[in-house]
Structure formats: structure tokens, C-alpha cells
C-alpha positions in Angstrom: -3.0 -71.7 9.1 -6.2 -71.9 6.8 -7.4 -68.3 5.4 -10.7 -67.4 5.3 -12.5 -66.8 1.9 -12.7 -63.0 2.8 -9.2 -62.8 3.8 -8.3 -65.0 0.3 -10.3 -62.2 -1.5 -8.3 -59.2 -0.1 -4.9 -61.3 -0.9 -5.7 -61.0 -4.2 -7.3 -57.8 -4.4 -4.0 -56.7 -3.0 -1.8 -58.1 -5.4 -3.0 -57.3 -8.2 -3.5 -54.2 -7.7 -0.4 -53.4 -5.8 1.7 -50.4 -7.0 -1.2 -48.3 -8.9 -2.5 -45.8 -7.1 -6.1 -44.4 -8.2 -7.1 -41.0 -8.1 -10.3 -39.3 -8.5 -10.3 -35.9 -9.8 -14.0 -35.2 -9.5 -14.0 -33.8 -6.1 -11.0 -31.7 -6.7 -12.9 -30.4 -10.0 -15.5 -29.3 -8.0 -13.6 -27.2 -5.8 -11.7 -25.3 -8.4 -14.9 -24.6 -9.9 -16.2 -23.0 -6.9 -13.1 -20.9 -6.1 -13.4 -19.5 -10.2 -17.1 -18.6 -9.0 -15.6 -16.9 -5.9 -13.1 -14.9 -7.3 -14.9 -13.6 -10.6 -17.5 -12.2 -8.2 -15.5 -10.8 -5.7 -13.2 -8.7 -8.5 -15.9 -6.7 -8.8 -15.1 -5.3 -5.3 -11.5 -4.0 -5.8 -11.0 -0.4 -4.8 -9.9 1.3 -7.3 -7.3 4.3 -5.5 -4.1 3.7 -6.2 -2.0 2.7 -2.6 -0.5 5.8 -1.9 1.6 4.9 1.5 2.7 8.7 2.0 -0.5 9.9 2.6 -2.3 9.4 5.7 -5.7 9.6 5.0 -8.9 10.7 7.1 -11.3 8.4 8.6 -15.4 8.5 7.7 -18.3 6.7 7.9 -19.0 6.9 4.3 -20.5 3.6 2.8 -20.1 4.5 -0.6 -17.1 2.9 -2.8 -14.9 4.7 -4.8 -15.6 5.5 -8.5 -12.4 5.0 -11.5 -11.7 8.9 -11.9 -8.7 10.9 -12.2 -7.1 11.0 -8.9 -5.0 14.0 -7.0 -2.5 13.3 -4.2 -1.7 16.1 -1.6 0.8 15.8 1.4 3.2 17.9 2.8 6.1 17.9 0.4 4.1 17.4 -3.3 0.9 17.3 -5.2 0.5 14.3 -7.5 -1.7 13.9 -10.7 -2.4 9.9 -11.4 1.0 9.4 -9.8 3.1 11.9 -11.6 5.0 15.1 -9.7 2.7 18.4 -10.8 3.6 20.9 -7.7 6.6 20.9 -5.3 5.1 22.3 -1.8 8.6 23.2 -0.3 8.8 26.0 -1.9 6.4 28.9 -1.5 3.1 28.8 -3.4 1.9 31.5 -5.8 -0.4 33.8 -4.7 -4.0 33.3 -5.8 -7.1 31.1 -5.1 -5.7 28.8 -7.4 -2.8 26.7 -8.4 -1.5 27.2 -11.5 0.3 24.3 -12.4 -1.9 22.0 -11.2 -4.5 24.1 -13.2 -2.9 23.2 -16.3 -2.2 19.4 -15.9 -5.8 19.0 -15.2 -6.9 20.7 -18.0 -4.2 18.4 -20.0 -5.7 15.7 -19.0 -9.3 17.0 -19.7 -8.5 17.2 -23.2 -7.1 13.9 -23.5 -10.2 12.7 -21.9 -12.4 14.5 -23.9 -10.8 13.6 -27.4 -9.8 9.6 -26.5 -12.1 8.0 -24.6 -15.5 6.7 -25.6 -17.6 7.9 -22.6 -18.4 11.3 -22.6 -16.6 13.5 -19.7 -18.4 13.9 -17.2 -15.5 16.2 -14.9 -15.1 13.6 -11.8 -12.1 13.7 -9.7 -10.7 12.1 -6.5 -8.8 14.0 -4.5 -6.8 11.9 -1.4 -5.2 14.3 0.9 -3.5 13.9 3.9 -5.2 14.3 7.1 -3.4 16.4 8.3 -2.8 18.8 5.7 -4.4 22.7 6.2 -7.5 23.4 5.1 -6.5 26.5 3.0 -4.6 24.3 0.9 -6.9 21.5 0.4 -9.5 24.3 -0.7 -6.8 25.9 -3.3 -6.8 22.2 -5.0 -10.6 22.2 -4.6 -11.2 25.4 -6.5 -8.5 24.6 -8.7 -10.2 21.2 -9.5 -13.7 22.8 -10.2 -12.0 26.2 -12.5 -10.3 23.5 -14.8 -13.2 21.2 -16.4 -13.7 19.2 -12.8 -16.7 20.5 -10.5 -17.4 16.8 -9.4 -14.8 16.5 -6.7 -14.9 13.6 -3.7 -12.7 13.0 -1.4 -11.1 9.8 -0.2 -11.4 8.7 3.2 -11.0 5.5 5.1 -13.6 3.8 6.1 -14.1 3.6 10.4 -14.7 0.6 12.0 -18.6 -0.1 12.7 -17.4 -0.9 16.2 -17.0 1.6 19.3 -13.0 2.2 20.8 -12.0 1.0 17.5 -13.2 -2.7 17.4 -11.8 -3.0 21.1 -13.8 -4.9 23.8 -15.1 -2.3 26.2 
């Protein structure tokens, strides 16, 4: 059987470039340069409060994000400063508008703010209670916050869904 030229040419083409396999980097290139893009822009956008998976917290339609402060933890059994143990809430707590030991772990760690870092201290603290903690002692760590160098006090919330019966069709 007589081959046509064409077919002759793709004989040829075939053998001699049989076994090496060719690949072309540029379009891979590309991509990894856009993903780089992607994520050095959306790092920016990390929230900053430590995962605390004890606490419950409450839902809000608050839009702003959360600032890098000093953060306070409350729930039913402890209270936490930046993820260390201040206050067991088990047993009964001292009488007062304030809490002392609490008092003076933020006051520790005003003064090591004050003296180490190269921003000035401005007094701004998170505090991420539990939802369903009482009132009267979420306002004991409030008024201990303010008394001991932090009057700048916001609380962390979740943020709701935009959408009515919580994203559900109606």
C-alpha cells in the first residue's frame, strides 16, 4: 500500500521523536503566580481571636473586624487572659465590683506592654464571653477591665447571617 506524503511526514515525525515527552511550563507559571497574588491579599483578612471552642459566643450584626488586642475568655468554669488560667469560677467569687485577680494579670500585662512594645498603649481589650453567661459577671470583668489601664473594651460576637431563618429558603 502506497502512503501518502502527509502520512510519510507524520511517520517520521513520529519516530523521531518517539519517547520524549515535551512539556511547557508557561501556563503552569502563570497560575502559581496568580494564586501568590490571591493569597498575599487575602492574609490580610484573618481574624485575629484566638479559636476558643469552649465558649459559645453571641450572634451580631456587627460589620466591623476584630482588632490584635489582649483578649479575655469567660465561660462557666474559668476566666482566661491570652489563653492562660487567671480565675477559677467554681468556687465562690470575692465580693466587690471587681475581680481581683484578674485585676492584677491585666495590670501585668499593662506594664509589659507599656515598657516592651514600640506602639504606645493605647488600653484596648477583647473580651469573648459566653452567651450564656450572667450579665452581672460579664459586667465585674467589664469594670475590672476599665479599673486596671483598659477602658477600651469590645466584645466578640459572631457575625449573623445577612439572610432571614438563618440562610434557609422561606
Amino acid at each position: 500500500m502506497k502512503m501518502s506524503r502527509r502520512a510519510k511526514r507524520m511517520d517520521r515525525h513520529h519516530r523521531r521523536n518517539k519517547g520524549h515527552a515535551v512539556l511547557n511550563l508557561v501556563s503552569l507559571m502563570d497560575i502559581f503566580t496568580i494564586l501568590v497574588f490571591f493569597l498575599l491579599v487575602n492574609s490580610g483578612e484573618v481574624q485575629v481571636l484566638p479559636n476558643a471552642k469552649a465558649l459559645s459566643l453571641p450572634e451580631s450584626a456587627a460589620s466591623l473586624k476584630p482588632r490584635e488586642t489582649l483578649v479575655v475568655m469567660v465561660n462557666h468554669n474559668e476566666i482566661l487572659v491570652q489563653g492562660h488560667r487567671v480565675m477559677d469560677l467554681a468556687q465562690p467569687l470575692p465580693t466587690g465590683t471587681t475581680l481581683p485577680a484578674l485585676k492584677s494579670e491585666l495590670q501585668r500585662h499593662a506594664e509589659r506592654s507599656k515598657t516592651s512594645s514600640l506602639e504606645p498603649f493605647r488600653g484596648k481589650i477583647t473580651i469573648m464571653g459566653e452567651k450564656t453567661i450572667p450579665y452581672t459577671l460579664l459586667k465585674r470583668v467589664m469594670a475590672t477591665c476599665a479599673e486596671s489601664e483598659y477602658p477600651n473594651v469590645s466584645l466578640a460576637v459572631l457575625r449573623k447571617n445577612e439572610k432571614p431563618n438563618g440562610g434557609q429558603p422561606l
